[in-house]
N, C-alpha and C positions, 0 to 999 in steps of 0.2 A: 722216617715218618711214614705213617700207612698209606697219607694223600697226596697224588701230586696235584697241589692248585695249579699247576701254565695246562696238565692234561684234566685235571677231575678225577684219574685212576686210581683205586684204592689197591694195596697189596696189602696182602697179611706179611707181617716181618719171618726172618727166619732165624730159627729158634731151633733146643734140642728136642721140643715137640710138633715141630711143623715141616713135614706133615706129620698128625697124631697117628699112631696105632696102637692098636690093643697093649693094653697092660705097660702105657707110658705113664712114669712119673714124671705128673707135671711141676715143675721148677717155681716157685710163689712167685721168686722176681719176673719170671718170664709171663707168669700168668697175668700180674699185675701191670707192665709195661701192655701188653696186649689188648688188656681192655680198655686201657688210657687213650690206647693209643686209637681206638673204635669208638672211642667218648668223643676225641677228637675232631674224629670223621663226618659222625652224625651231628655235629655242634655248626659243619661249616658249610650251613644253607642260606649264609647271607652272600647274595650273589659279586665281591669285589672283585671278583675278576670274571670272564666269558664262561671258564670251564665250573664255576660251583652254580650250585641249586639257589634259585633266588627266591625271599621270602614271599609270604604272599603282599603284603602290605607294597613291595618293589613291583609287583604285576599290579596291582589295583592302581597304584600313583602313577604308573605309569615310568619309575623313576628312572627303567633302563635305559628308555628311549626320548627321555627329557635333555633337552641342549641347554636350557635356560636362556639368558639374554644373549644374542648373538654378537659378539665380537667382529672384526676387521672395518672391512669398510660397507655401502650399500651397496653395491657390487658386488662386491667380493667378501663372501661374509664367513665366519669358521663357528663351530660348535666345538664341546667337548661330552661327551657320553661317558658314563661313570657306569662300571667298568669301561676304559676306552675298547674300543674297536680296534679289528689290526688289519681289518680288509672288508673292501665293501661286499656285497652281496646280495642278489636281487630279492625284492620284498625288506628292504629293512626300509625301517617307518619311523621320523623321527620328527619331533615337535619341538620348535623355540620359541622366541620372539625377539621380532627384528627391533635394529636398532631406531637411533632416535630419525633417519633419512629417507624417504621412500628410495627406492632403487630407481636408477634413470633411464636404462637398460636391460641388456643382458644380465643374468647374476650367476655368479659360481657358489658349490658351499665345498668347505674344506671339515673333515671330521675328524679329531683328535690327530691332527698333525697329518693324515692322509692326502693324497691330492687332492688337488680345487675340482669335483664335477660340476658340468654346466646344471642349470635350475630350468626346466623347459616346459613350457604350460598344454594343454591338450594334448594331440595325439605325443607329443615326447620332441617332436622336432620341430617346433616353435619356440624361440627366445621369449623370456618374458619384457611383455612392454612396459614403458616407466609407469611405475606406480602399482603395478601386479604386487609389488611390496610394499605395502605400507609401512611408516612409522609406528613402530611400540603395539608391532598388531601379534597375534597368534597364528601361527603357521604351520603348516605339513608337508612335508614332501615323503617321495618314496623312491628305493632305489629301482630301476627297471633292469639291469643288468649293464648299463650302458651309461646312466646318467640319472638325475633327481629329476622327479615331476612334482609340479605344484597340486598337491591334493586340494590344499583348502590355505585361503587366506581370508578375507572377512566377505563379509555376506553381503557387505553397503549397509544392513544398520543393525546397531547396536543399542544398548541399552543403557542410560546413564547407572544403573545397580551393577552393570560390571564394573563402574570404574570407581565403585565406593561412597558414592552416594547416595545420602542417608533418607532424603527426601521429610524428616522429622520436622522442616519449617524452622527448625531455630539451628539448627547447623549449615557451616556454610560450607553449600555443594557448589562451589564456582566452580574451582579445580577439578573437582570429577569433571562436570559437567563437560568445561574447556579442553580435558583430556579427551574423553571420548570424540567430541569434534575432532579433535585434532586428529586421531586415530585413524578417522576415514582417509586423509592423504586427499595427492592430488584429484584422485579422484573422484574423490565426494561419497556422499551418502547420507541416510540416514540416522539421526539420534533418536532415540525414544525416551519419554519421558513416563515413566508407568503410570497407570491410573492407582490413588491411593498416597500418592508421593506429592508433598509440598517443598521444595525446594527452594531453599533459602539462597537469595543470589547477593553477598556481599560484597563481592567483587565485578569490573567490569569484566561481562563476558561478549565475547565474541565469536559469531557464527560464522568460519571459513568460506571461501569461495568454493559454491557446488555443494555445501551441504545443509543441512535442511533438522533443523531441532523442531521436532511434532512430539505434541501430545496426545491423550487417548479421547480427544472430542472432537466429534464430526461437527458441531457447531458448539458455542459455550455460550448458555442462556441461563435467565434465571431459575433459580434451583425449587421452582418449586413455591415460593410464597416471596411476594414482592416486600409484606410486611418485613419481617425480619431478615429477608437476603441473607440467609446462609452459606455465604459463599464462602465461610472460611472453614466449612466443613467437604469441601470439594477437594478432589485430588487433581492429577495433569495439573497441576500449579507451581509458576515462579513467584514467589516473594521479593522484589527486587527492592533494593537499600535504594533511599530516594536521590543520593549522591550520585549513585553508580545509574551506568544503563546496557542494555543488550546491545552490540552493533551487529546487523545482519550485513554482510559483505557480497559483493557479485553473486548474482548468481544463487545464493543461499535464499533460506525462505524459514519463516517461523508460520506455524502451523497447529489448529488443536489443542492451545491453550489458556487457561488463565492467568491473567499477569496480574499482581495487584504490588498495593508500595506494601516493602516491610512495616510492621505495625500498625497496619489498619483492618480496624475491627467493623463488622456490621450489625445494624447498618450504620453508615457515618451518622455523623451530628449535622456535619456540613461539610463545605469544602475548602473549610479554612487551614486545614491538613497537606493539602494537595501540595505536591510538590516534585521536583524532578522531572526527568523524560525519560518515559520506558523504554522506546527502542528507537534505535537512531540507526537511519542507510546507513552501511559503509561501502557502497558499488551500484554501480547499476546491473538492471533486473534484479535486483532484489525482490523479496515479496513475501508479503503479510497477508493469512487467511485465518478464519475461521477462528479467532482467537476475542477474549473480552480484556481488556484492558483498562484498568480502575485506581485514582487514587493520586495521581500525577497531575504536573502542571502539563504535562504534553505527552500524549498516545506515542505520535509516531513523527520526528525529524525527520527532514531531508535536503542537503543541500551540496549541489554540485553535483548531482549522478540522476540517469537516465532509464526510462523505461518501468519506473516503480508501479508495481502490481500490490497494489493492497483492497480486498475484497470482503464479505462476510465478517469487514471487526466491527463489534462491540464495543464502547465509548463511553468511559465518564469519567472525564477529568475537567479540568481549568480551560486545557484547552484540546483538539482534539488532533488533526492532522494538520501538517505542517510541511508544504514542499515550496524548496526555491530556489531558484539557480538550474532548473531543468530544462536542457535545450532540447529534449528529445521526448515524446508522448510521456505523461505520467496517466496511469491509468487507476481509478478510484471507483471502486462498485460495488451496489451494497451493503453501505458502512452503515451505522444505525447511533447514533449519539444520543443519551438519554441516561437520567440519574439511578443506574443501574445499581447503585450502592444502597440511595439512602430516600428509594422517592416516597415509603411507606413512614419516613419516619415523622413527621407531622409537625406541627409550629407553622412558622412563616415562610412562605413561598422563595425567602430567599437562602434559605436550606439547601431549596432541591434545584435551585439555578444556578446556572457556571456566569461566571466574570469574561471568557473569552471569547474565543471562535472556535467553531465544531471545526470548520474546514478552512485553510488558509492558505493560497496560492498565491506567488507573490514572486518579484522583478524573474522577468523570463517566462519560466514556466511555460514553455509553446505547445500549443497544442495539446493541452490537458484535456483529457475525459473521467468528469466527475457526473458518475449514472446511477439512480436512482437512491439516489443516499439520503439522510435524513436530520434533522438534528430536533432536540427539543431544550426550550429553558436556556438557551446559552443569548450573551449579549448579542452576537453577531454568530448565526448559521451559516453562513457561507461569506469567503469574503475574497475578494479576485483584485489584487493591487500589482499595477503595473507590468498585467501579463500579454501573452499573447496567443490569442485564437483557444480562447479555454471555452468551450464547452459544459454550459450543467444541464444535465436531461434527466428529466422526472424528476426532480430530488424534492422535498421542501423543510421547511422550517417552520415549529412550530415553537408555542410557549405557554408560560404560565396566565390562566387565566378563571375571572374569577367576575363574574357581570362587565369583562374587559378587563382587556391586558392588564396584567401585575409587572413586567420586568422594565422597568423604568428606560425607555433608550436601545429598547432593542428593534433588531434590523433582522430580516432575513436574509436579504441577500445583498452585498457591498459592493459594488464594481468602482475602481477607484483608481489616481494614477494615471500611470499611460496606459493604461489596460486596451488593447487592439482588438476589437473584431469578436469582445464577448457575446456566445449564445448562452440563451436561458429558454430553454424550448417544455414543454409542458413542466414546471416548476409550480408551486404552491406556497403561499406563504400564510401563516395564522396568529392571529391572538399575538404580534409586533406591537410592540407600543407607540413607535416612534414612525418604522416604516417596513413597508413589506418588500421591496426594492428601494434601495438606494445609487443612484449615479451620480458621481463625481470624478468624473475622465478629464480628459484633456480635448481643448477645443479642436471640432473636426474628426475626431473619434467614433467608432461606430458600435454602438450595442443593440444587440436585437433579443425582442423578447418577445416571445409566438406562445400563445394559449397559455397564459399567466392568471393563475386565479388567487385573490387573495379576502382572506375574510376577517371575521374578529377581531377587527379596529374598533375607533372610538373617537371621541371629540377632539383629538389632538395625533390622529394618525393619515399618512399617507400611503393609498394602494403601491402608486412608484412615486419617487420626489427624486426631481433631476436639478442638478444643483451648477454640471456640466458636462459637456460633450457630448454626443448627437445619439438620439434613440429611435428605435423603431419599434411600435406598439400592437403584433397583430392578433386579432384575439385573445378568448380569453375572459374571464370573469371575473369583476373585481365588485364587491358587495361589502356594506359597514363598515364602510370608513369615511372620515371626515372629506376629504379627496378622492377621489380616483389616481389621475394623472396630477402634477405638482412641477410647476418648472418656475425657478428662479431666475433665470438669467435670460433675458434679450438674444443671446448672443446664441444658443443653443438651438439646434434643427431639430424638430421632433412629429414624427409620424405615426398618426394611431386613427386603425381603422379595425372592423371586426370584435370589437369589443363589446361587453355589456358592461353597462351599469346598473348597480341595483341598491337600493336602502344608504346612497350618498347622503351625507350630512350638510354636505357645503356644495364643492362641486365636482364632478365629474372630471373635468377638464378645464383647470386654475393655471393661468400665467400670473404669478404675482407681480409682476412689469408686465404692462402691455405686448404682445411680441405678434410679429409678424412673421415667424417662422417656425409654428404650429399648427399642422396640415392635418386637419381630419377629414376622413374619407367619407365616404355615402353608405358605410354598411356598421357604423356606429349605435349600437341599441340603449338609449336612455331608459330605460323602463319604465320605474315609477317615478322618476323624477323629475318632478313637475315646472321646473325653474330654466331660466336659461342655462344651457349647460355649461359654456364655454366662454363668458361675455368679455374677458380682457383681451380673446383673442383680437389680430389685426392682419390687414390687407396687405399684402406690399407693397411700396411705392416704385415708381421707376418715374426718371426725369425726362419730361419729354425733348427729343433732338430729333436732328433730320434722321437719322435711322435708328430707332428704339431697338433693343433688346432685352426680352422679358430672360427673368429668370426661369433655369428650367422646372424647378418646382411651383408649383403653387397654380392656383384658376382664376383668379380674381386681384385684379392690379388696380390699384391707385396710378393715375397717371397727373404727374405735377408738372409745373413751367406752361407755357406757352407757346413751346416752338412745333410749329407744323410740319407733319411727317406722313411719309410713302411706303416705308419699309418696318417692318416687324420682324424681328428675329425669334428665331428659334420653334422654329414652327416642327409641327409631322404630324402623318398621319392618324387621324381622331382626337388630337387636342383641340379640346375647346379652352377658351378664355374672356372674359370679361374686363373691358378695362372701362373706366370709373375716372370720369374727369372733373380736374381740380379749380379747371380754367378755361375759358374758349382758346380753342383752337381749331385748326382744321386736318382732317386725315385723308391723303389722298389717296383716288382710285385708282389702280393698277394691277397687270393681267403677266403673265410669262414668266416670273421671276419667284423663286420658295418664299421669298420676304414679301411679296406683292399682298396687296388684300383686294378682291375683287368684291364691293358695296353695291349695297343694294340700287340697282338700277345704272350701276358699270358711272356713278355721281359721288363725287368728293361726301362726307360726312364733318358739315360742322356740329361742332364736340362744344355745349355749353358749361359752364360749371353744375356739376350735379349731373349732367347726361353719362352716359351708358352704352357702350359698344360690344354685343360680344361676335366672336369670331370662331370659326372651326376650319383647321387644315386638314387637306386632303390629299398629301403629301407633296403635293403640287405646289399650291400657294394659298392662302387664307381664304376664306370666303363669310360673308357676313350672314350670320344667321338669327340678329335680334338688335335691338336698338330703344333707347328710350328718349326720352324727349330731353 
């Protein structure tokens, strides 16, 4: 045979004319073997073994130095190269992809039955650390003369279109989608979801710890015309099956997208459609940006994991976020809830209104930060049950309205429960039907609510209505509404001072029980309202005995019985008080003691029914500064 394949070297055979000279009869058979045998020669440029000529199609594909899927273990992993190899040799470059493990260590590779070289990343004499190899990822190395270096393993992000996903909206790209997560390994990365691509999610998907599925929008707004909401002609979109939901896991983060339910068209009719939960924790630090979410009975679960970061989402479902069981800050910023589907498309006001809660914080929940968020048209904007030390700053709550409120019972903001130590610090609430605050705590409980303005009530609305547990009312403006301030219960402490009043219907400041445990201050602005403001409010009583002690709150005491007394308690510096008697009795004079009261003229004070004492401590001991008959 003319070639040898193990060399590549061609010899001419030998023959009665090899070599030819002059005036040789050439032999037919011999001429015919010869040229066969040169047919042969040139026929064998598909490269099966090292020494033949490879085609060009094996240099374009790359096929010489293709491993395919890498065999052994993640450690210790083998290729096979077709032609095999029979010895390594520096500069040889060769591409697989690892198996289903990231590597935990060190890793060796073996080639076509060759020894195991070590795999070494930068300068050649660093082991690779766990995770340098990802699962099911595309790889290079090279030989240096001594050992493989890691050229290239993935980049941290990838594209859901490498992993065959169609983004067509009616096929279902879970599984790409789920692969490419998965690909990044332990140590995370990037998905991308291209702009152009609708992505149908029928199965649950889940976003690994440390990795991050974004899409192609720095914010997702409406596209353009409120009327008709085109939002199903947008790309960076998931379609999610209302059964199924995304779980984002520690650490991971969804980012840049639209998320709407599979088969919903714009703009809705209503939101009698809504259904499901589009994304559910699965870790803490989790986190949600930049993304609109539409078409569900719930945006965004969470419960049992800490430190949730959700910011810049977009909102229009049933119901909107949802955190509970969170022992550690959840933090909430910039959310915007509003009928981002369907608020053009016209009828009845209860169209474009949700049945739930924008925001919903509840048993636990410590220390939540909910900042400047927003909600519109939902039953209940905000709602805080049984938490502790949650925080709303800036945010408000608005609704439908229409010469007044349209949404039958709605609240903006809920504090309810054992809810601890809620702040609500510049908050807004509008066009509530029912109430613009609502408190329902537990007796002794403390809620405070600083620069609280609420407007667009009506003949059947309260600014706040306190139902239970103890409020504090500072500043702040409340305008058009039936009430201002609204407390039910006797049993409730409530302080409000700094406040305006404006265009009240009824009053200002309503005990519906008479109560003596609502304290308004001296910087209270009634404006136009021309009525008593306040008239069920009441005095406190205290019984009179040989040593009184007033309560520390309040300036102005009823003092009941008969029994004549020397000492007053609870005095200090610059409290003044008035005490209001129910009966004769006598109060006596006395000097050196904090309980003492020193009278006008260092003479006992008999106390008639109807008389009047007041007094100012100077931290010393009381001293009498007025008196009536």
């Amino acid at each position: 045979m003319p070639i040898n394949t193990s060399t590549g070297a061609y010899s001419a055979p030998s023959n009665s004319w090899n070599p030819a000279v002059a005036d040789t009869v050439i032999n037919s058979d011999d001429w015919n073997a010869i040229r066969n045998d040169m047919a042969d020669a040139l026929s064998r440029v598909s490269a099966t073994t090292r020494a033949l000529w490879p085609l060009a199609s094996q240099v374009q594909d790359g096929a010489l130095v293709w491993g395919g899927t890498a065999s052994g273990t993640a450690n210790a992993l083998a290729v096979a190269l077709t032609p095999p190899i029979t010895a390594y040799i520096a500069g040889l470059e060769i591409s697989f992809i690892t198996g289903s493990s990231p590597n935990t260590g060190a890793a060796t590779l073996a080639v076509n039955g060759l020894s195991a070289l070590a795999i070494n990343g930068g300068d050649g004499t660093a082991p690779l650390a766990p995770g340098d190899l990802p699962p099911n990822s595309l790889v290079t190395v090279a030989h240096d003369g001594t050992r493989f270096r890691l050229r290239s393993a993935r980049t941290g992000t990838v594209s859901v279109k490498d992993f065959g996903a169609k983004g067509d909206g009616t096929t279902d790209d879970t599984a790409a989608i789920q692969a490419a997560l998965n690909s990044l390994g332990a140590l995370g990365g990037t998905v991308v979801v291209p702009n152009g691509m609708k992505c149908l999610i029928d199965n649950n998907l889940t976003i690994p710890v440390s990795c991050h599925l974004v899409g192609p929008h720095s914010f997702v707004g409406t596209p353009g015309s409120n009327a008709s909401a085109p939002y199903g002609n947008m790309g960076g979109a998931l379609l999610v099956n209302s059964t199924k939901t995304i779980t984002v896991n520690s650490g991971a983060s969804l980012r840049g997208l639209l998320i709407y339910r599979k088969g919903m068209t714009f703009p809705a009719a209503n939101s009698s459609a809504f259904a499901g939960t589009a994304i559910t924790i699965g870790g803490d630090d989790a986190a949600i940006a930049s993304c609109l979410v539409m078409g569900f009975n719930k945006a965004v679960y969470s419960s049992s994991y800490q430190r949730q970061k959700i910011e810049y989402l977009l909102h229009d479902n049933l119901n909107g976020i949802e955190i509970t069981n969170c022992a550690d800050i959840a933090y909430i910023s910039n959310c915007h809830a509003w009928p981002f589907s369907n608020i053009g498309v016209g009828g009845s006001y209860t169209n474009i209104t949700r049945s739930g809660k924008a925001y919903y914080l509840h048993d636990l929940c410590d220390w939540a930060k909910v900042t400047d968020c927003f909600s519109w048209g939902y039953a209940v904007g905000f709602q805080v049950t049984s938490a502790n030390s949650v925080t709303l700053l800036g945010c408000g709550a608005d609704n439908a309205y229409s010469a007044g409120p349209l949404n039958t019972g709605s609240i903006g903001f809920y504090i309810s429960g054992t809810s601890t130590d809620t702040t609500l610090d510049n908050c807004q609430a509008a066009a509530q039907e029912a109430q613009g605050i609502y408190v329902n705590t537990t007796g002794g409980v403390q809620t405070k609510i600083t620069n609280f303005n609420a407007w667009g009530g009506d003949s059947g609305t309260d600014g706040i209505l306190i139902d239970s547990g103890d409020v504090t009312i500072l500043g702040g403006i409340i305008r058009s509404q039936n009430n201002g301030v609204r407390v039910t219960s006797t049993g409730v402490r409530v302080f409000v001072d700094g406040v305006r009043f404006e265009t009240i219907l009824n009053k200002p400041i309503l005990a519906v029980s008479p109560s003596s445990l609502v304290f308004l201050g001296d910087s209270i602005d009634y404006s136009n309202f021309t009525g008593s403001p306040a008239p069920s409010l009441l005095c406190q009583s205290v019984a009179s005995a040989a040593s009184v002690v007033l309560p520390n709150s309040g300036d102005t005491f009823n003092i009941t019985g008969t029994t004549n007394f020397g000492t007053l308690g609870h005095g200090w510096a610059g409290r003044e008080v008035t005490l209001i008697f129910a009966a004769s009795l006598t109060v006596f004079n006395g000097t050196g003691a904090v309980t003492n009261m020193r009278l006008a003229g260092g003479s006992n004070f008999a106390a008639a029914a109807g008389s009047a004492l007041t007094l100012r401590h100077n931290g010393v001991q009381w001293y009498q500064v007025g008196q009536s008959a």
